[in-house]
C-alpha positions as CSV (number, residue, x, y, z in Angstrom):
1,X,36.9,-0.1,-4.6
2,X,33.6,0.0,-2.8
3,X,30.4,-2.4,-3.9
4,X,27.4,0.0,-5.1
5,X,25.4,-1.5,-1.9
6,X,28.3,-0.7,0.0
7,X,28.2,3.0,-1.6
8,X,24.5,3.4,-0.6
9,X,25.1,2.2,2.7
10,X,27.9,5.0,3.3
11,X,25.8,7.5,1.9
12,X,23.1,6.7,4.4
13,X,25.0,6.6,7.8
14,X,26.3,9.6,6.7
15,X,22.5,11.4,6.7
16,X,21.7,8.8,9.2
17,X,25.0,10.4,11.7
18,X,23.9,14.2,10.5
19,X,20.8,14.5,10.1
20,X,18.6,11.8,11.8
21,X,16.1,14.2,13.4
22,X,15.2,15.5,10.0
23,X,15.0,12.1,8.2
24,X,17.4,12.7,5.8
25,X,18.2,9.3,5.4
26,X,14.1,8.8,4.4
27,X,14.2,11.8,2.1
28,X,17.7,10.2,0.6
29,X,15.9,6.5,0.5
30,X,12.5,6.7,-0.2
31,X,11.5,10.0,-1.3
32,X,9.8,13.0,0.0
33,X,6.6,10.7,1.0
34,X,8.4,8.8,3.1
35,X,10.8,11.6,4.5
36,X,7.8,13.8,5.3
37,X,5.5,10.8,7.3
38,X,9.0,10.0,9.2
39,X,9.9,13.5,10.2
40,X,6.2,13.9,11.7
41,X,6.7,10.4,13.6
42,X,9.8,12.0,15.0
43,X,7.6,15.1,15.9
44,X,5.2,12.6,17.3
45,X,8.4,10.6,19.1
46,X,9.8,14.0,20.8
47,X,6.6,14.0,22.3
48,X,7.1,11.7,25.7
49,X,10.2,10.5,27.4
50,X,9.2,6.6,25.8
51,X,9.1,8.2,22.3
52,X,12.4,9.2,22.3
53,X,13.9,6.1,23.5
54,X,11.8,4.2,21.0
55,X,13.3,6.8,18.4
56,X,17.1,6.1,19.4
57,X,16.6,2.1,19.5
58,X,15.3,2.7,15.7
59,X,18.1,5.0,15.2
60,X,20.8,2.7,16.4
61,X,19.2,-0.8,14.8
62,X,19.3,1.1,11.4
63,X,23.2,2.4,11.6
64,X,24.3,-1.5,12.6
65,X,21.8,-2.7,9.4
66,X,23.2,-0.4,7.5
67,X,27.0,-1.7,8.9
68,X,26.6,-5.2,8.5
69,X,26.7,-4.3,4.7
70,X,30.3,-3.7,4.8
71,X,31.1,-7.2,6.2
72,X,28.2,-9.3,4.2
73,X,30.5,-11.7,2.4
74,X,31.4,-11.3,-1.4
75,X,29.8,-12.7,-4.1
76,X,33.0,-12.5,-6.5
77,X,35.6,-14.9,-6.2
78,X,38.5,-15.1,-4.1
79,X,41.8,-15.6,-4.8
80,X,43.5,-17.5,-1.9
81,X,47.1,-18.2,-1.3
82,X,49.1,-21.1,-1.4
Protein backbone atom coordinates (compact mmCIF):
# COMPACT_ATOMS: atom_id res chain seq x y z
CA UNK A 1 0.00 0.00 0.00
CA UNK A 2 1.29 3.42 -0.89
CA UNK A 3 2.34 6.19 1.98
CA UNK A 4 -0.13 9.38 1.56
CA UNK A 5 3.22 11.41 0.63
CA UNK A 6 3.90 8.77 -1.65
CA UNK A 7 0.20 9.12 -3.11
CA UNK A 8 0.73 12.99 -3.61
CA UNK A 9 3.83 12.45 -5.17
CA UNK A 10 2.22 10.03 -7.86
CA UNK A 11 -0.44 12.34 -8.32
CA UNK A 12 1.92 15.07 -9.22
CA UNK A 13 4.34 13.45 -11.77
CA UNK A 14 1.40 12.45 -13.29
CA UNK A 15 0.21 16.41 -14.05
CA UNK A 16 3.86 17.06 -13.91
CA UNK A 17 4.46 14.16 -17.19
CA UNK A 18 0.94 15.60 -18.81
CA UNK A 19 0.53 18.72 -18.39
CA UNK A 20 3.66 20.65 -17.38
CA UNK A 21 3.18 23.56 -19.86
CA UNK A 22 -0.13 24.30 -18.29
CA UNK A 23 1.04 23.98 -14.58
CA UNK A 24 -1.16 21.52 -13.61
CA UNK A 25 0.90 20.28 -11.07
CA UNK A 26 0.68 24.20 -9.52
CA UNK A 27 -3.09 24.27 -9.95
CA UNK A 28 -3.09 20.60 -8.27
CA UNK A 29 -0.46 21.88 -5.34
CA UNK A 30 -1.05 25.27 -4.56
CA UNK A 31 -4.13 26.50 -5.93
CA UNK A 32 -5.22 28.67 -8.73
CA UNK A 33 -2.83 31.64 -7.41
CA UNK A 34 0.02 29.79 -7.81
CA UNK A 35 -1.11 27.79 -11.07
CA UNK A 36 -2.00 31.14 -12.78
CA UNK A 37 1.59 33.21 -11.80
CA UNK A 38 3.38 29.75 -12.98
CA UNK A 39 1.59 29.40 -16.26
CA UNK A 40 2.46 33.23 -17.11
CA UNK A 41 6.24 32.45 -16.06
CA UNK A 42 6.05 29.62 -18.65
CA UNK A 43 4.54 32.27 -21.15
CA UNK A 44 7.44 34.43 -20.02
CA UNK A 45 9.96 31.12 -20.28
CA UNK A 46 8.75 30.32 -24.07
CA UNK A 47 9.84 33.63 -24.72
CA UNK A 48 13.85 33.09 -25.58
CA UNK A 49 15.90 30.00 -26.36
CA UNK A 50 17.48 30.46 -22.40
CA UNK A 51 13.95 30.41 -21.03
CA UNK A 52 13.13 27.25 -22.11
CA UNK A 53 16.11 25.56 -20.99
CA UNK A 54 15.75 27.21 -17.59
CA UNK A 55 12.03 25.80 -17.78
CA UNK A 56 13.14 22.05 -18.52
CA UNK A 57 16.05 22.10 -15.74
CA UNK A 58 12.95 23.16 -13.39
CA UNK A 59 10.89 20.68 -14.95
CA UNK A 60 13.25 17.76 -14.59
CA UNK A 61 14.70 18.81 -10.85
CA UNK A 62 10.95 18.69 -9.80
CA UNK A 63 10.06 14.98 -11.36
CA UNK A 64 13.49 13.58 -9.38
CA UNK A 65 12.14 15.71 -6.01
CA UNK A 66 9.19 14.36 -6.45
CA UNK A 67 10.91 10.60 -7.08
CA UNK A 68 13.16 10.59 -4.26
CA UNK A 69 9.83 10.32 -2.28
CA UNK A 70 9.38 6.79 -3.15
CA UNK A 71 12.77 5.70 -1.87
CA UNK A 72 12.95 8.13 1.35
CA UNK A 73 13.29 5.49 4.01
CA UNK A 74 10.34 4.35 6.26
CA UNK A 75 9.47 5.53 9.41
CA UNK A 76 7.58 2.23 10.50
CA UNK A 77 9.41 -0.57 11.64
CA UNK A 78 10.92 -3.31 9.86
CA UNK A 79 10.68 -6.69 10.37
CA UNK A 80 14.08 -8.38 9.38
CA UNK A 81 14.81 -12.00 8.94
CA UNK A 82 16.80 -14.27 10.77
Amino acid sequence: MLRKNEKEALASLFLLSIGAVFCLDRFYESGISEGLLGLLGVIIAFASIIGIIVWAILVFAKMFRLLRKFTQEDDTPQITGS
